[in-house]
C-alpha positions in Angstrom: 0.0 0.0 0.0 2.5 2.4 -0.7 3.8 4.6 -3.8 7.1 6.2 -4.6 7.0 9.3 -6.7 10.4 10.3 -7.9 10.3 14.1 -9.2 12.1 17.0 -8.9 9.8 18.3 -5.5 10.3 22.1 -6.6 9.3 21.8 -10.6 6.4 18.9 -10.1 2.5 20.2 -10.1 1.5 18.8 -6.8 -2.5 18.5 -8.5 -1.4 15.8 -10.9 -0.7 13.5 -7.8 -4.1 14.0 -7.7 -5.1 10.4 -8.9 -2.9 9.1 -5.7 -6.2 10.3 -3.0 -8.2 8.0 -5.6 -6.3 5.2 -4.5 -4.9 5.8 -0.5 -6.3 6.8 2.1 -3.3 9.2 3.4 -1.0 10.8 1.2 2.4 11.5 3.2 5.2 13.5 2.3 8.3 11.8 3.9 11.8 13.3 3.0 15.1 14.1 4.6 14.7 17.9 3.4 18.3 19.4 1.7 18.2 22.8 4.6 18.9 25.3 2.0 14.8 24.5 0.4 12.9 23.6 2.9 11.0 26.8 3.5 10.1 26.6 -0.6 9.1 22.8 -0.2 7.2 23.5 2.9 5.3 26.0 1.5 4.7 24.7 -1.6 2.8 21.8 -0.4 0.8 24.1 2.2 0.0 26.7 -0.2 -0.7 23.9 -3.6 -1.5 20.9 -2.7 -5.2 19.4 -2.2 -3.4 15.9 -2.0 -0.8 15.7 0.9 -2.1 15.1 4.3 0.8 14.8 6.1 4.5 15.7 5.8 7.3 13.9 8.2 10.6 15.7 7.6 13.8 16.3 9.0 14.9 19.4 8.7 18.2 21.4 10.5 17.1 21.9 13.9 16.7 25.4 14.0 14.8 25.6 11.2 11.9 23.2 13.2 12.5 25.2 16.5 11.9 28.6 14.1 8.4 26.9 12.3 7.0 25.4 16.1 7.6 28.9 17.2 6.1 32.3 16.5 6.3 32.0 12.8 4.5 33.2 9.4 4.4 29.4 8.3 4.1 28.3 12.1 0.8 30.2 12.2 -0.1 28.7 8.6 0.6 25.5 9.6 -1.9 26.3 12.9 -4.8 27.3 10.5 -4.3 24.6 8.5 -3.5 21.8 11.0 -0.9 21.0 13.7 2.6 20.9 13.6 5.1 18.8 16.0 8.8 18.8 16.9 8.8 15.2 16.9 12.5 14.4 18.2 16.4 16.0 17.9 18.9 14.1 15.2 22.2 14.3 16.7 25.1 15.3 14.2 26.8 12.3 15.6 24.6 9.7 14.2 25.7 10.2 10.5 28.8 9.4 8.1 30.6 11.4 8.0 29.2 14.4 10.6 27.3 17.5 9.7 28.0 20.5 11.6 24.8 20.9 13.1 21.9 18.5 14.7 18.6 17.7 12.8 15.3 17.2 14.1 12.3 15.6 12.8 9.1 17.8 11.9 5.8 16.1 11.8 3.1 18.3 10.0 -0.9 17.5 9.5 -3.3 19.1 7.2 -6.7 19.4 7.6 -7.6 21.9 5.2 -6.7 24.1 2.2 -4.4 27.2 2.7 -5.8 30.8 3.5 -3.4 32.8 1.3 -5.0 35.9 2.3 -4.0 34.7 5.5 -0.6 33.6 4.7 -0.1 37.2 2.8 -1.0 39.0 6.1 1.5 36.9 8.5 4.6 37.3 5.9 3.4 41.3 5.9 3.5 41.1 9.6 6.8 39.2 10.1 8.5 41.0 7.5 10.3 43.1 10.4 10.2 42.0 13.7 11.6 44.7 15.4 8.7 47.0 14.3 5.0 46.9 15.6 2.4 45.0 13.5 0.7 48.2 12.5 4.2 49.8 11.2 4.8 46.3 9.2 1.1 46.2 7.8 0.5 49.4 6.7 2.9 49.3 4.4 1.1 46.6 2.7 -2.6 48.1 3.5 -3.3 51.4 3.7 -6.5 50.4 6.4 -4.1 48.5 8.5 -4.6 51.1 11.2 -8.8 50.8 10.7 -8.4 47.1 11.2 -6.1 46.8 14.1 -9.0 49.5 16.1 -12.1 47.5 14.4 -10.4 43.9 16.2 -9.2 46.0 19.3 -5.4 45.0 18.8 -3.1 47.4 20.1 -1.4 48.7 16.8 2.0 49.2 19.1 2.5 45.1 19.5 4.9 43.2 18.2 3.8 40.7 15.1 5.0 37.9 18.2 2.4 39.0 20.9 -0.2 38.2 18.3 -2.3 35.1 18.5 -3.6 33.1 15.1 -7.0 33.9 16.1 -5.8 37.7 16.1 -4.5 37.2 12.3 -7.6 35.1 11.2 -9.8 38.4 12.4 -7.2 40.5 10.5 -7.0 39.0 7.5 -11.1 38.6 7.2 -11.4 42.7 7.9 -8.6 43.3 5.4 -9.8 41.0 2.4 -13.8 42.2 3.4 -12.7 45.5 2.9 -11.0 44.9 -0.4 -13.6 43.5 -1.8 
């Protein structure tokens, strides 16, 4: 009960492994990720794919403390699903060594991406030294409307925000666009 697919990750069209839900029950993405992708590959399956379920990777192990901590993707990941920091990879248990330790990431999906969503966190993030309403309203000229319409206090940090504190963002911001 199980299916290799051998592609290039990064040029395949994740909705021709369509045919693969016809036949499994699960889809999973397993892969030792190479560190210097695995944001693109990450998002690329949360943001395109309507056939992977779940995604077990290891990844360098700052890279899966960054995405289980206040994060664009982590909060992505939130709205889509859950995501785990499953266990550490020591650097000691391969041939020969890398310099750093690895971890394994375990990531479910319950539902499709919000992009308006996933557009507002990486707005957010984009500099985390300045308040959300600094980083958003050079994205959307509202930002300051919406921050006082969901009573968030425009001179946080994009950190101190919660997902449900995006989600209401993101629905003023798009409802107003529209």
């Amino acid at each position: 009960n199980i299916e290799i697919v051998f592609e290039d990750f990064l040029k395949v069209n994740l909705e021709d492994l369509i045919t693969l839900k016809d036949k499994y029950e699960k889809v999973i993405l397993v892969a030792n990720l190479p560190y210097y992708i695995t944001t693109q590959i990450i998002e690329k399956v949360l943001t395109e794919s309507k056939v992977i379920d779940e995604i077990v990777v290891m990844v360098q192990k700052e890279v899966a403390l960054k995405y289980t901590s206040e994060s664009p993707l982590m909060y992505m990941i939130e709205d889509m699903g859950k995501i785990e920091y499953m266990f550490t990879v020591s650097q000691n248990v391969f041939i020969p060594a890398p310099h750093i330790d690895s971890a394994i990431l375990k990531i479910t999906i319950n539902k499709e991406a919000n992009l308006d969503l996933y557009k507002v966190l990486n707005s957010a993030f984009k500099q985390r030294r300045k308040t959300i309403y600094n980083n958003l309203k050079q994205e959307y000229q509202n930002a300051l409307d919406v921050l006082n319409e969901n009573q968030i206090d425009q001179k946080l940090r994009c950190e101190q925000l919660t997902l449900e504190d995006y989600q209401a963002i993101t629905k003023s911001l798009y409802k107003h666009t529209i």
